[in-house]
C-alpha positions, 0 to 999 in steps of 0.5 A: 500500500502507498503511503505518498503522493505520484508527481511527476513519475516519482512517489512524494510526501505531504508538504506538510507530513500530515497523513489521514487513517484508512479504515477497514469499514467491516472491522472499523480498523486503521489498517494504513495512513494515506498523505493528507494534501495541501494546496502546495502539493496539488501545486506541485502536482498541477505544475508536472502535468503542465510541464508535461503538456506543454514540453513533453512528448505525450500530446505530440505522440500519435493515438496508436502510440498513446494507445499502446501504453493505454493497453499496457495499463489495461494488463497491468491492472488486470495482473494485479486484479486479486491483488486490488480487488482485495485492497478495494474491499478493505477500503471500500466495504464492498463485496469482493466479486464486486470489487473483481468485477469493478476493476475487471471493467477499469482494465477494460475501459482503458483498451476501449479508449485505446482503441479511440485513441487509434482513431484520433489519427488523421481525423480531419475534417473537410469544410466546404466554402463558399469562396473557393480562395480558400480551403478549411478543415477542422481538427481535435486536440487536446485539452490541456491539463486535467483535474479529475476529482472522483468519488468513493463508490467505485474507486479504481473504477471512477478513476478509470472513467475520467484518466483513460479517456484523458490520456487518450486524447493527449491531456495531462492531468491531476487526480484527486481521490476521495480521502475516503478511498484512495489505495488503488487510486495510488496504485494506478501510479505504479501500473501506469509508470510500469506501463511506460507513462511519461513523467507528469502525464498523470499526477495523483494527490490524496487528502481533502476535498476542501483542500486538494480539491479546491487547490486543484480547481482554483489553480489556473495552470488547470484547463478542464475540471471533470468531477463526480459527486455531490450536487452542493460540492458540484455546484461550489466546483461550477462556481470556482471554474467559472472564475477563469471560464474552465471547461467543467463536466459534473456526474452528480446525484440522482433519485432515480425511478423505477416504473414496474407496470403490471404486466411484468415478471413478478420475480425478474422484477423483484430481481431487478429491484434488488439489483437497482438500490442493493448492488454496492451498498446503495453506493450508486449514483443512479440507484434506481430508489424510487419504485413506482408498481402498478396497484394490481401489481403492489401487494403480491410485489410487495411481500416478494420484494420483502422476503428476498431482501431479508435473505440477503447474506450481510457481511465482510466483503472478504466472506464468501457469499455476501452480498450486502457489505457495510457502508463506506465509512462512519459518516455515511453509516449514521447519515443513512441510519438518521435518514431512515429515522427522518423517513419513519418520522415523517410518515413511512413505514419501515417495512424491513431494514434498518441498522443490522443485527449482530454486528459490535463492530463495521457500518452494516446497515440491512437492506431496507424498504420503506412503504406509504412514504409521502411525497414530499417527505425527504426520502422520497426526494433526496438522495440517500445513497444507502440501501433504502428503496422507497416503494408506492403503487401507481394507477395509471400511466400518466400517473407513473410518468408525472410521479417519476419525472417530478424530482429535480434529479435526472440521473437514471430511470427504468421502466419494466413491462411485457408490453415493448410499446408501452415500455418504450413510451414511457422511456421517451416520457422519462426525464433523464440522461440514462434509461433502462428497459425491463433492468436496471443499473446495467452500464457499458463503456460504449454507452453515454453516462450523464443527467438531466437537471441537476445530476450534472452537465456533460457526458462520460463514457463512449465518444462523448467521454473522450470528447470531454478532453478534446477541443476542436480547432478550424484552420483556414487557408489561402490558396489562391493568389486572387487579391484579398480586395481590401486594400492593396497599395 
């Protein structure tokens, strides 16, 4: 496990020598320290990567050479895979085929923009003109330097969202990893000096948002924020970037609907359920925690949905078999735990769930469903990121539509239905930036990741998440030796 910050190719300490604890979320035990950043150290790391933008060889090589180190990343990543799935559970909480299957699609991510890198090479395009004088065409380039800040849900992973597809366009860049969740984040140090990265093409500094984060955002050298969070520390980044006119994306909250019509499978949709608000915890931006059944549906729905949930094997996520391992940290643990009381308080009914029995120590909360919640009460309209799914029945369609699409989240929605047409209507009707049909929660590299409204600004993944990192230049030329007209001596 590192115990310092990757700048420049070279493994530094804290400025200030301070470092912050890494606690086992299952066994709340210290098991390393981390260096705790200042606004020096994302300094010093900010100037590497604008260094290396500016002077050294990683913009100016081809895609197919970006691309071959991008691959040697994806094989470094997957031979260390039982190695770092472990360190990500130990960090994280999650359960450990969770964490395999995490980082089994970080490796993959970095050979999907590999191959978009390859691509990059001799994209020109052709402009056509009125005036035949002249000849324009338009190219990609990229960026500039970088700062990605990300969460704690998904570690490796969220960092492979934002790094692979910067370095497949030419940017530098900075990462700064939740405090909470940082191991595997500094090992992507040693995997991509082995895989042969420049020094300075990627930099990563731990410790506080409020003060590496901020340090990263504010610092001009920066050319483009890419952040996925919380809505309020969104905005506050929006604000900072726009003090020099930054490119910004933002992947924010979400309290997203699923809308089970009753004509579906009763049990691929409890299945479904399940997967959409237990999977990580609840940890899950797009966390379908909003569930709409049709009233003939409800009742019998209902009582399946609940005797599978109690089923659920909680526990480490080193045991073999767990399915549901404890919360990240303590914080979250009691900000879950307070938002199930606040629910139960203004009218819900705690149907299952709640804190879970037989532990003395980690931040284990049972699955949980709550019923009869009114809509206007706070867990049915904020993101709990917990495993705590809101369920009502519905009456009509127009109904569920209205109910799912009044949230100022836009994240995700899903709609389940032995009816295509109508399922396929109720998708066009949905508000938000990702939708499934008959699942939820599935998610590809190839495949566009952003929201509506207030879950955020931009798109990751796919095309459109190397388009983040690429700016788009017109060059013109004379060619022809016909006078300009507008003065000649």
């Amino acid at each position: 496990m590192k115990s310092a910050f990757f700048i420049n190719g070279l493994w530094v300490g804290p400025a200030n020598g301070q470092t912050l604890p890494v606690i086992d979320p299952a066994t709340e035990t210290v098991i390393h320290h981390i260096p705790a950043g200042s606004a020096a150290d994302a300094n010093a790391a900010v100037q590497a990567a604008r260094a290396a933008f500016d002077h050294g060889p990683w913009p100016r090589l081809t895609g197919h050479q970006r691309a071959q180190v991008l691959r040697a990343i994806a094989k470094g990543i997957r031979d260390r895979l039982p190695e770092l799935a472990r360190l990500e559970v130990r960090d994280n909480g999650k359960p450990l085929p969770e964490a395999e299957w995490d980082l089994a699609d970080a490796a993959g991510c970095f050979d999907y923009y590999a191959g978009l890198a390859e691509g990059l090479d001799g994209a020109v395009e052709p402009i056509a003109l009125p005036d035949p004088r002249f000849t324009a065409k338009a190219v990609r380039e990229p960026i500039g330097v970088a700062g990605a800040i990300i969460p704690w849900n998904y570690p490796l992973l969220m960092a492979a969202w934002k790094v692979a597809p910067a370095l497949a366009a030419g940017c530098c860049m900075v990462l700064k990893p939740s405090e909470h969740t940082s191991l595997t984040a500094l090992e992507l140090g040693e995997i991509v000096n082995a895989a042969g990265l420049p020094p300075g093409v990627l930099n990563i500094v731990t410790g506080l948002g409020a003060e590496v984060g901020q340090a990263i955002a504010e610092h001009p050298g920066v050319d483009k924020l890419a952040f996925t969070g919380s809505v309020p520390t969104g905005a506050r980044l929006m604000a900072t970037a726009a003090r020099d006119v930054k490119n910004i994306s933002l992947e924010l909250g979400g309290k997203s609907p699923f809308v089970v019509f009753a004509d579906s499978d009763i049990e691929k949709a409890v299945e479904w359920i399940m997967f959409g608000i237990f999977w990580n915890q609840g940890q899950v931006c797009s966390a379908t925690s909003r569930v709409l059944v049709e009233a003939p549906l409800y009742p019998k729905l209902l009582e399946r949905l609940l005797i599978e949930a109690q089923k659920i094997k909680i526990g480490n996520g080193l045991q073999p078999g767990t399915l549901l391992g404890p919360l990240v940290n303590d914080l979250q643990y009691r900000k879950v735990l307070a938002a199930i009381d606040r629910a139960v308080a203004q009218g819900a009914t705690l149907a299952c769930g709640g804190k879970a029995a037989g532990f003395e120590t980690g931040y284990f909360v049972a699955p949980t469903v709550l019923t009869d919640v009114p809509l206007d009460a706070e867990a049915w309209c904020e993101e709990i990121f917990g495993p705590v799914v809101c369920i009502r029945p519905f009456d009509s369609e127009a109904e569920a539509i209205a109910l799912a699409n009044d949230s100022r989240f836009g994240l995700a929605a899903a709609v389940m239905s032995a009816d295509t047409a109508r399922a396929e209507r109720v998708a066009a009707a949905f508000r938000a930036g990702i939708v499934w049909i008959n699942c939820s929660q599935p998610t590809f590299t190839e495949a566009p990741w952003g929201g509506y409204k207030q879950s955020g600004i931009g798109r990751e993944l796919g095309h459109w998440g190397l388009d983040n990192y690429l700016e788009t230049k017109q060059i013109t030329r004379l060619i022809s030796d016909a006078p300009w007209g507008w003065y000649i001596k």
